[in-house]
N, C-alpha and C positions, 0 to 999 in steps of 0.2 A: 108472627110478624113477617116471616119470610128471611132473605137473603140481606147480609150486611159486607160491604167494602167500608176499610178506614183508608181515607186518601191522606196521605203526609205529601206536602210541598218542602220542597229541599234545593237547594243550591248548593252543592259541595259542602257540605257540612258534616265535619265528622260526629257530629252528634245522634245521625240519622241511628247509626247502630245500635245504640240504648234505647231508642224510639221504639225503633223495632222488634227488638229482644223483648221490651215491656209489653206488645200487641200479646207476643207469644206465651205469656204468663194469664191471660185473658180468661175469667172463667166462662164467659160467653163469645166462646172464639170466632170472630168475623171468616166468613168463607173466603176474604182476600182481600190485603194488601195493595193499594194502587198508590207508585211514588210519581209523584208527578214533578216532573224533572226540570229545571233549567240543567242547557246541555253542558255547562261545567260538571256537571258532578261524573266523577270517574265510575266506570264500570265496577273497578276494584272494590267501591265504596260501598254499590249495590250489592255484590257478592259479597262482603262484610257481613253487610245488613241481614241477607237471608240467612248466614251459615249460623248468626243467633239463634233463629226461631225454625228450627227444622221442622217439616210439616205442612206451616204457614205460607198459602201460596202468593209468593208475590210480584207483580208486575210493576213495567215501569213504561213511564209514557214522554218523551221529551218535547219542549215546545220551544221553542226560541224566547229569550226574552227573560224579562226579570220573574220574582214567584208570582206575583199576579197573573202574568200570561200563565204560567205555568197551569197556575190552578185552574184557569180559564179554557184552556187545551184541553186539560185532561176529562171533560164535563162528559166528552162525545164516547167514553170508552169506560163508562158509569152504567153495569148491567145489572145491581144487586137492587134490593127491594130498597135499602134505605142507606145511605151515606152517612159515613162517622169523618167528621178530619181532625186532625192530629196534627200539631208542627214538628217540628224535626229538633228539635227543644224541648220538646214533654215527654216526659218521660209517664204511663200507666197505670196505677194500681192494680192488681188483679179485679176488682171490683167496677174498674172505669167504665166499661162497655156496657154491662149488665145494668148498671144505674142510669146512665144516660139515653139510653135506651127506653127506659121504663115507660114518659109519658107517651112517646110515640108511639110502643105497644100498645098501651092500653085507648088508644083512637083517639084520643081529645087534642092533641098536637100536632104539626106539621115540622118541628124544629126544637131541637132543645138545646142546653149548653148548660157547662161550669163551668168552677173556679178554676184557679191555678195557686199553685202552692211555690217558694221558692225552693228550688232542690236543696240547698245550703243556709245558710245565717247568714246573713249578707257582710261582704267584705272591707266592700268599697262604698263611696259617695253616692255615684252611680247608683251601684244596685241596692244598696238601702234606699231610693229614691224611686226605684222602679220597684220595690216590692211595695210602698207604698201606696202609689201609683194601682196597682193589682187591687190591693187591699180595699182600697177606696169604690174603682170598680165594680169589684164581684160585692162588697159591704153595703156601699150608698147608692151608686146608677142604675146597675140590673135589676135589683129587685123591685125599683121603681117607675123603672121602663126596660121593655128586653132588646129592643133597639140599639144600647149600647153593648148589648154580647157580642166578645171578639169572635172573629172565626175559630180561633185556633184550637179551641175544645168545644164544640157543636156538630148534632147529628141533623142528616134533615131526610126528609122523604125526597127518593131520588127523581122522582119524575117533578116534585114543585123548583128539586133546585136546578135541575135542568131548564123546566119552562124559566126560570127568573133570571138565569146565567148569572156570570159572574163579571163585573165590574174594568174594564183593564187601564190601568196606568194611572190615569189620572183622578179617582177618586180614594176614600177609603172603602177597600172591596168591604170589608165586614158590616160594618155600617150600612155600607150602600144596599146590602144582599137582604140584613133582617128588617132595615127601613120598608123597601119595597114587599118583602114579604108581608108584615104587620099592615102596608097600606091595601094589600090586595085582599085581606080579610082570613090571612093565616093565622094561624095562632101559635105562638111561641113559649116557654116552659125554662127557667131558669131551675137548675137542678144540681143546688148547693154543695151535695154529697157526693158529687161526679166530679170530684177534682183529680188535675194531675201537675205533677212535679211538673216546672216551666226554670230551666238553665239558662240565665241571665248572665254567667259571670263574663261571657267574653266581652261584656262592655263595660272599657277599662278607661276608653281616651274622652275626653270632654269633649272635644271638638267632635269626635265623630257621634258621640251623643244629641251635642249641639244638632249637626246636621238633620242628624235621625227626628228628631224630634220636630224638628223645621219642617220637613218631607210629612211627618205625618199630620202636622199642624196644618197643613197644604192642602193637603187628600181629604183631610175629614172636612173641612170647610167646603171642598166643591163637593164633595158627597152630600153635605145640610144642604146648599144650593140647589142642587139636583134634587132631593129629595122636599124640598122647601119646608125644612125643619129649622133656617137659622136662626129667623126672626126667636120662636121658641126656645131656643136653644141662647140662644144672648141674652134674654129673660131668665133663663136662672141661676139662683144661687147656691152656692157649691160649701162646703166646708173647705177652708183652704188646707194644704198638706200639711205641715209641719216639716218642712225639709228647706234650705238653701236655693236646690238651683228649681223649686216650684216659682220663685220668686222671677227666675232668668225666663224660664219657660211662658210666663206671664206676658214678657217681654214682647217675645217672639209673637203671639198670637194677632196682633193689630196689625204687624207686619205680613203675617200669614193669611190674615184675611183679605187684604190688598193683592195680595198675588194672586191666593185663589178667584176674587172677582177678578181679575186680568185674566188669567185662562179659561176660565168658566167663558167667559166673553166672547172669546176667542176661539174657542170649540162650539159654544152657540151659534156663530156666524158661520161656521163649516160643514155644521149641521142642525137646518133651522127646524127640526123637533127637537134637538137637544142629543147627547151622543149615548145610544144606544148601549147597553150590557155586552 
């Protein structure tokens, strides 16, 4: 198959180091590590991160701006045959790389992904809500359209994900990335067995839940807009969660789709093709 980079997007996150340590346990070990950086993150944190995985060469790329630029930056300094990414909250298996990898080796695929696992038993509200969330995901959506695979455990061939670039700001990049791949006649590969541990606990506060949630309710609507997947996408129907604040989240989305037409609008009249990768 050739050459493999795992790109991790990070923003100061002490988590990056487990991330990394797990790369190094790899039984099909990537030729290199690419951290694509918002410029918070300390140098310290990056020498953390290598002093885990001795051997493992890894580089670091910084780009102004939040993880979406980040990831978006880092596309131009991608020389390996095929791209794995990794968040800086997943943590590995030794089996991750080799698995995920598999449909693209064997030539029928352009892009693959799995699940996530939650690292612990969940604690809190929250994160019993966000493992649900996962569960429902990687259980009910992917396997039924690959469209809704996140970025954050997905490999793809480096030169398609370069041609399709990557999304900045204002949409949902994941979405936005495998929508347009799937529309352009790539093929994608959900690969159940490629999971990796995903650390959720640091979200503790509701409010900033709240928020999170709102932003992402935001992004993914002008991403369907963009990709003109809404109409479809309001047409179906979901198995509801079994949780509390599914019910709040419920809330939020009528309000989220008002705003995303408001800037979707508004980026259209700035850029009458519509705004560019």
């Amino acid at each position: 198959m050739g050459t493999v980079c795992v790109e991790i997007a990070v923003r100061d996150d002490p988590r990056l180091v487990a991330a990394v340590a797990s790369l190094g346990t790899q039984h099909r070990r990537p030729e290199r590590v690419l951290l694509a950086a918002a410029p918070e993150t300390p140098e310290s944190l990056v020498e953390d991160a290598r002093r885990q995985a001795p051997g493992l060469r890894v580089d670091i790329v910084r780009t102004p701006g939040n993880i979406q630029d980040a990831r978006a930056g880092a596309l131009s300094e991608l020389t390996e045959d095929v791209t794995a990414i990794l968040d800086a909250d997943e943590i590995a298996p030794p089996e991750w790389l080799e698995r995920l990898l598999a449909p693209i080796e064997a030539g029928g695929s352009t892009f693959s992904g799995g699940p996530t696992r939650p690292t612990r038993a969940p604690a809190t509200s929250i994160e019993r809500y966000q493992a649900l969330i996962e569960r429902s995901i990687y259980e009910e959506l992917v396997p039924q359209q690959v469209t809704y695979l996140p970025l954050q455990n997905s490999a793809w061939r480096t030169g398609d994900l370069k041609r399709l670039g990557i999304e900045r700001r204002h949409t949902a990049e994941d979405h936005d990335l495998a929508a347009r791949a799937v529309q352009s006649g790539l093929r994608g590969t959900f690969v159940p067995e490629a999971w990796v541990y995903h650390d959720k606990t640091s979200e503790a506060s509701f409010w900033g839940w709240l928020r999170k949630r709102y932003r992402y309710n935001v992004g993914m609507a002008m991403s369907l807009l963009k990709t003109g997947e809404l109409r479809g996408r309001l047409a179906e129907r979901r198995r509801p969660i079994p949780h509390p604040l599914y019910g709040i989240e419920l809330l939020l989305k009528p309000v989220a789709l008002i705003d995303a037409r408001i800037r979707w609008a508004r980026l259209s009249r700035s850029t009458p093709s519509g705004p560019s990768p």
